[in-house]
C-alpha positions in Angstrom: 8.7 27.0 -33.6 11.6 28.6 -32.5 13.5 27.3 -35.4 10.9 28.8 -37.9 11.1 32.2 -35.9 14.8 32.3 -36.5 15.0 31.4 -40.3 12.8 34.1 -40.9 15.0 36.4 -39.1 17.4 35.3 -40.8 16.4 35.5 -44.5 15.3 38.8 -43.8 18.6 39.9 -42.5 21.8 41.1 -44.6 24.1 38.1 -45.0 27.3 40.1 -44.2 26.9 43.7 -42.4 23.8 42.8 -40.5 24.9 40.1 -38.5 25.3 41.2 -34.7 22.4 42.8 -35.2 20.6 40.1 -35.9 22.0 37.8 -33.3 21.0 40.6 -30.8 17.3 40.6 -32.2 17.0 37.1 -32.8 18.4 36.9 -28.7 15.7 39.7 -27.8 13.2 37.4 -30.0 14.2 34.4 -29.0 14.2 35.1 -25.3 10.5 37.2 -25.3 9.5 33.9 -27.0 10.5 32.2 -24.2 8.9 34.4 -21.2 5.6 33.8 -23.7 5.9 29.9 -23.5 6.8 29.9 -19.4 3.8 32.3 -19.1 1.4 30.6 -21.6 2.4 26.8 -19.5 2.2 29.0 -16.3 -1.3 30.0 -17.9 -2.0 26.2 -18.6 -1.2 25.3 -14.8 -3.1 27.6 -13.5 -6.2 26.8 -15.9 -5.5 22.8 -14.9 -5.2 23.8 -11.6 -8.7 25.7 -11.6 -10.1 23.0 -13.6 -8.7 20.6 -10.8 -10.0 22.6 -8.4 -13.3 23.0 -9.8 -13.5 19.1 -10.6 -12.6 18.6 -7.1 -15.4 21.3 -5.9 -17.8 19.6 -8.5 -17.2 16.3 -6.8 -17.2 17.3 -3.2 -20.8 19.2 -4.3 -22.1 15.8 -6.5 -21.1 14.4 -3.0 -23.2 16.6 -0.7 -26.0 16.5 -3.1 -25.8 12.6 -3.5 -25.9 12.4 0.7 -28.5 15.3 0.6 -31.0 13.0 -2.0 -30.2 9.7 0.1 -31.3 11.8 3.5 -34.2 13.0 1.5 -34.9 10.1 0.2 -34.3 8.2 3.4 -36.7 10.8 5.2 -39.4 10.3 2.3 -39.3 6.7 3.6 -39.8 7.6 7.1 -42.4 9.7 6.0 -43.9 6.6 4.4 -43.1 4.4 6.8 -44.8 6.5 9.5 -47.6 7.1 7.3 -48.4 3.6 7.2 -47.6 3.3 11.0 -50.8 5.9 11.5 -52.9 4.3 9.1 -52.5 0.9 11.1 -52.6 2.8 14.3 -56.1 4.4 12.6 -57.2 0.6 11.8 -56.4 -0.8 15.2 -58.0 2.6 16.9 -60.9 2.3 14.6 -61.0 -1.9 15.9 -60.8 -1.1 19.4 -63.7 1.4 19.2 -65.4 -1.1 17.7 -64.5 -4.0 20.8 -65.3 -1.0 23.0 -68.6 -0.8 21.6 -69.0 -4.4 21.6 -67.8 -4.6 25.0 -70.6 -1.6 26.2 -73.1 -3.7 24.5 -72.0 -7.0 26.2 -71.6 -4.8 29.6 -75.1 -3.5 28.9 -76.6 -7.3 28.1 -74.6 -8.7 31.3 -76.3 -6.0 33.5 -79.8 -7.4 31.9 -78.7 -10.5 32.9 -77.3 -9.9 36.3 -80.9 -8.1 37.0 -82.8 -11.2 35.7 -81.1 -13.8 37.5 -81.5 -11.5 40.5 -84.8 -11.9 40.4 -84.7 -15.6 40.0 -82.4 -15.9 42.5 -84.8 -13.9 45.0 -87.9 -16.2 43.5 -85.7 -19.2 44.3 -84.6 -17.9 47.9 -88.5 -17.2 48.8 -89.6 -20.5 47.2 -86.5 -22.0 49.2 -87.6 -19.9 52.4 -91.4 -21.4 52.0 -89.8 -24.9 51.7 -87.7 -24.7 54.6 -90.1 -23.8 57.1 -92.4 -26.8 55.9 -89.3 -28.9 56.6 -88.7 -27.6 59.3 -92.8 -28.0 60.4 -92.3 -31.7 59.3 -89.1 -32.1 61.6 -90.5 -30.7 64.8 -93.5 -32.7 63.7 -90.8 -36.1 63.2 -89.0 -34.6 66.9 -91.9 -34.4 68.8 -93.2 -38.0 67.5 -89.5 -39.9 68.5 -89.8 -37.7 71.5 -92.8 -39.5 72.3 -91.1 -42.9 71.4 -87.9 -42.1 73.8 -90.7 -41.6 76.7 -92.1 -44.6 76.1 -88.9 -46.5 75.6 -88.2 -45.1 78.8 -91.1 -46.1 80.8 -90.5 -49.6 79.8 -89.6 -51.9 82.5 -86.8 -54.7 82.3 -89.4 -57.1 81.1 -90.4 -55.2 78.1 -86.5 -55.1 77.0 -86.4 -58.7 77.3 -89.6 -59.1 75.1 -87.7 -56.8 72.5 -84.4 -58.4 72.5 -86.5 -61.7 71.9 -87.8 -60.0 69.5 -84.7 -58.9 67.3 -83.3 -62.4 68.5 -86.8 -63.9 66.4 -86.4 -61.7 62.9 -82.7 -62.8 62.7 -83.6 -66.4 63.0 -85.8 -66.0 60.2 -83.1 -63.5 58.3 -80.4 -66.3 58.3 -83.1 -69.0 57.5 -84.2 -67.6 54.5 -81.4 -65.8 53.1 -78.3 -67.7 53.9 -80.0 -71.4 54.9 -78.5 -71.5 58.3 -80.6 -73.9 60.1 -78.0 -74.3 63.2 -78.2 -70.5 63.7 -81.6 -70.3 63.5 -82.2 -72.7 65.6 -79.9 -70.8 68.0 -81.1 -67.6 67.8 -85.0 -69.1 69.0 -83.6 -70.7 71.7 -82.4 -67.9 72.9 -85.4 -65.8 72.3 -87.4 -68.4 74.2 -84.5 -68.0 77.3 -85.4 -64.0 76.8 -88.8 -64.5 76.8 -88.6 -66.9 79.8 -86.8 -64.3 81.7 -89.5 -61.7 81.1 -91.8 -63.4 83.2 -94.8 -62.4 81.4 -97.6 -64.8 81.0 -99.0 -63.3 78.0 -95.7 -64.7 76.1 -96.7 -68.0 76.7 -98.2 -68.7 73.3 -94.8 -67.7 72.0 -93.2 -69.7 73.5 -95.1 -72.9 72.6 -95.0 -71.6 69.2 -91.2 -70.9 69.5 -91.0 -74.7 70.8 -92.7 -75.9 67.8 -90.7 -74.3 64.8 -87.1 -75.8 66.8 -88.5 -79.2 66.8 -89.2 -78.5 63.0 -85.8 -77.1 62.4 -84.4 -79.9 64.5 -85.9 -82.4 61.6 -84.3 -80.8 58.8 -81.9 -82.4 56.8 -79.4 -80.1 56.2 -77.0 -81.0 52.8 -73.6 -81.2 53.5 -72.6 -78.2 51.1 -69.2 -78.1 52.3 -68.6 -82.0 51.2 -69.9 -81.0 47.8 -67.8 -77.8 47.7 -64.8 -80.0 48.1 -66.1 -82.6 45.7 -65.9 -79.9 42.8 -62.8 -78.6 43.9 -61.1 -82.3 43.7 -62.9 -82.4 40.0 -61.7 -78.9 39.0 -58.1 -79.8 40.2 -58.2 -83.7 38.5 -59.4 -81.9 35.5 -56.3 -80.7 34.3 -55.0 -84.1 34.2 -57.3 -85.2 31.1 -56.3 -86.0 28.1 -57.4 -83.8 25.3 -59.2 -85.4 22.2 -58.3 -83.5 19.4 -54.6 -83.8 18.5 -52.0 -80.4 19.6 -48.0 -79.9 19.7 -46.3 -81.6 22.1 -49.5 -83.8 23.3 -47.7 -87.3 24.2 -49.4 -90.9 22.5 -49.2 -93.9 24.1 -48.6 -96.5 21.5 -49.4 -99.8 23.6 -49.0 -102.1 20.6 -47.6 -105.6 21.1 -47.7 -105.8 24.8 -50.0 -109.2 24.6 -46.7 -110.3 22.5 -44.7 -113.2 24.4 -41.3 -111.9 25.4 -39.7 -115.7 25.5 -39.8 -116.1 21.8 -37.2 -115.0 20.0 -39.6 -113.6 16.7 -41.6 -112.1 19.0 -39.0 -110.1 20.9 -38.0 -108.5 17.8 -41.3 -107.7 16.9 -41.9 -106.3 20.2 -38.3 -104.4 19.9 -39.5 -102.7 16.2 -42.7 -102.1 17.8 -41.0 -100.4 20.2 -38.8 -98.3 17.9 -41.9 -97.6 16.1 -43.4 -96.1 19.4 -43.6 -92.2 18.6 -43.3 -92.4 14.8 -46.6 -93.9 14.1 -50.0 -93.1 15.7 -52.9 -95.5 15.8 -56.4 -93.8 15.6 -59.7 -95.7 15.9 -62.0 -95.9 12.8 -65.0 -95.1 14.9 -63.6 -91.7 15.2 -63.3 -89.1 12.5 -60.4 -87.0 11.5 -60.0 -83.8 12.9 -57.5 -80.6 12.5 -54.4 -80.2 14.5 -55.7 -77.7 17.8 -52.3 -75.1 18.7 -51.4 -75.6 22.5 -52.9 -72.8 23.2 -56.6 -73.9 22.3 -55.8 -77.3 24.0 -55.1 -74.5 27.4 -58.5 -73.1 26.7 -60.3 -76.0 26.5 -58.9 -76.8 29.9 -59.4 -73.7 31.6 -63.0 -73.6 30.1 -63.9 -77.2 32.2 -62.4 -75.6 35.5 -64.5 -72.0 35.0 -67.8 -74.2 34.2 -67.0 -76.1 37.5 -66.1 -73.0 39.1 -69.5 -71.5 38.2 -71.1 -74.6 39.4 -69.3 -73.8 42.9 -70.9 -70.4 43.1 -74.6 -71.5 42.0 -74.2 -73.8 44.8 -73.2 -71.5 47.5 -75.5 -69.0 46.5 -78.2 -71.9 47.1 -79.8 -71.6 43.3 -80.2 -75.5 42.9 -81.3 -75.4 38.9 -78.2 -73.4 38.2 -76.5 -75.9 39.8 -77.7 -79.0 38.1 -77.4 -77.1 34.6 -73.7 -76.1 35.1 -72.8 -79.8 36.2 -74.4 -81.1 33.0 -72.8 -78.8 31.2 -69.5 -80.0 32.8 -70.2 -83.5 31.8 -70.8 -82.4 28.4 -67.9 -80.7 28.2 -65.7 -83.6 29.5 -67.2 -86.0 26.7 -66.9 -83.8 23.5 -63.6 -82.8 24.2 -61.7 -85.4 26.5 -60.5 -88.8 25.4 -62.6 -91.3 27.7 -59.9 -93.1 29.2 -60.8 -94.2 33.1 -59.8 -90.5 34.3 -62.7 -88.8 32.4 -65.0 -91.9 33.5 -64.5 -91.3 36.9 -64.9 -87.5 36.6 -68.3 -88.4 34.9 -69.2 -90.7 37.6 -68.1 -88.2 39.9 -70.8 -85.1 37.9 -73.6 -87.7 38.0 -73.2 -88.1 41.8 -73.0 -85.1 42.7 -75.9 -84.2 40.5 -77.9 -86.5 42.4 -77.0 -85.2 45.7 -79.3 -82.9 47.6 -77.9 -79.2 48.0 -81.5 -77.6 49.3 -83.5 -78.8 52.1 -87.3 -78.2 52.4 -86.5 -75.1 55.2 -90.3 -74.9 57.2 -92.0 -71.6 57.9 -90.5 -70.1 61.3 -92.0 -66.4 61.7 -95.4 -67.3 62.9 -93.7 -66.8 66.5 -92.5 -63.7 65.5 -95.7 -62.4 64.1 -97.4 -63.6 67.5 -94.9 -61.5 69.2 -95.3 -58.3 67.3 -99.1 -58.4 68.8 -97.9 -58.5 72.2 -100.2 -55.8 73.5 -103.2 -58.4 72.0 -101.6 -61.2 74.1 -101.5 -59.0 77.1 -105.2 -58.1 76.7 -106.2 -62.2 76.8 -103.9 -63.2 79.2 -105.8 -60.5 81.4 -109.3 -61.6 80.4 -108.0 -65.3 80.8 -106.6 -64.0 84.8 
């Protein structure tokens, strides 16, 4: 541009007189020129500078308000947030009221209770007032009767206690009698009643004592069965039971193959025979026509059959201590049955058999005779008293 400016100034000049005076204007130009173009880029810097600074005051405000809307907008969410927060605080205010109510009206309903089972419980303490004092009628009642008893226990002389003790001594004789069989200890216990009775030295217990007399010479005639004999009779079957061989065939049950024993030894043929035989002893297994084939038992089967002979003879022991003779019988029949349908019947199971049948045979109850006629007689002492006193 300068250029431009110059040529100009130049054509415009005289070529020859005008020359310093147109180096001193184009100088003048050329030098205002160049205060304009300082002053117009000092102009420029100072418009980029405002625009700088204006960018920068447009950003620090964009800033501020972009903070300002997130606080806002933050708050707004507070706002919401805590909104909410009452509306559930409302919805759990508005539930309690309604548990309080339903807790006055459960308070309410409890007090109607309380007040009706007061009143029961006042029926119930008069009702249990009224029965009290008839128990406790009925007691002095009972107190004043065993009062009356003690007196009279009291008043009795040594005589009388000797009477009673016979008297205890008598309903025991008759207790082991009849419940357990005991003839010895019956038999006992009236002898000793009769020594009681002879210490008393009252003549109206004569009759007893002949009567007391009697039923020992009774008792003395009793056959009494020998239970512990039989008791140990079972327990040597129960014990030689587990020795029996089992019928049916099981793992591991050993065979006796007695083939060729009737063979003579001396000959020469017959000794091999009898050696093959005896190589064959194990491998083969000889089973009688007579008897039909049955399946293989496991061991533990062949156990149960076993342990079932020794609980049927167990059984058998405690029918014949608790003295119930058909339960007895039964159970050794069903011993014996037992043995034969499932035991091979070598000698062993014979003699077990043999063993049933005898004891089956053998008496375990003994016709026991009525002994508490005596003790009836002595119950009616006073009647005795009043005829030995006629009879004086």
């Amino acid at each position: 541009m300068e250029r431009i400016v110059a040529e100009e100034i130049q054509d415009k000049a005289e070529p020859s007189s005008k020359n310093k005076a147109l180096d001193s204007v184009v100088k003048e130009a050329e030098s205002g020129f160049s205060k304009s173009i300082w002053l117009g880029v000092f102009n420029l810097f100072l418009i980029f500078l405002l625009v700088g600074f204006g960018f920068y005051l447009s950003e620090l405000f964009r800033d501020d308000l972009k903070n300002l809307t997130s606080e806002v907008h933050k708050e707004d969410l507070q706002l919401i947030e805590i909104s909410g927060q009452m509306t559930e605080y409302q919805k759990q205010l508005a539930a309690i009221q309604s548990q309080f109510a339903t807790i006055q009206l459960q308070f309410s309903t409890m007090e109607s209770d309380i007040s009706n089972k007061d009143q029961v419980v006042n029926q119930a303490l008069e009702n249990f007032s009224g029965l009290n004092d008839e128990k406790l009628a009925a007691n002095k009642k009972e107190l004043s009767v065993s009062i009356e008893q003690i007196k009279r226990q009291l008043g009795k002389t040594r005589g009388d206690w000797l009477i009673a003790d016979a008297e205890y001594l008598l309903t025991v004789a008759n207790q082991r009698l009849h419940l357990v069989g005991d003839v010895n200890a019956a038999i006992k216990a009236l002898t000793a009643a009769d020594q009681r009775l002879r210490e008393s030295g009252s003549g109206s217990v004569f009759k007893v004592r002949e009567q007391i007399a009697e039923e020992i010479s009774l008792l003395k005639n009793v056959q009494v069965p020998d239970i512990v004999g039989i008791y140990s009779k079972l327990k040597l079957i129960s014990k030689n039971s587990q020795n029996l061989t089992i019928r049916l065939p099981y793992p591991g049950k050993q065979i006796a193959v007695a083939l060729g024993s009737h063979i003579d030894s001396d000959d020469d043929t017959n000794q091999w025979l009898s050696d093959l035989l005896g190589d064959l002893n194990g491998l083969v297994s000889i089973r009688r026509v007579e008897q039909p084939v049955r399946a293989i038992i496991s061991q533990e089967d062949a156990h149960f059959i076993r342990q079932q002979l020794k609980l049927k003879i167990e059984v058998a022991i405690l029918s014949l201590l608790q003295h119930q003779d058909d339960l007895f019988k039964k159970d050794l029949e069903e011993s014996e049955l037992w043995v034969k349908n499932n035991f091979e019947a070598n000698q062993q199971a014979e003699q077990i058999i043999l063993d049933i049948k005898e004891l089956q045979n053998t008496p375990t109850h003994s016709d026991i005779p009525d002994v508490s006629k005596s003790l009836t007689m002595l119950r009616n002492i006073s009647k005795l008293r009043v005829e030995a006193d006629k009879a004086l």
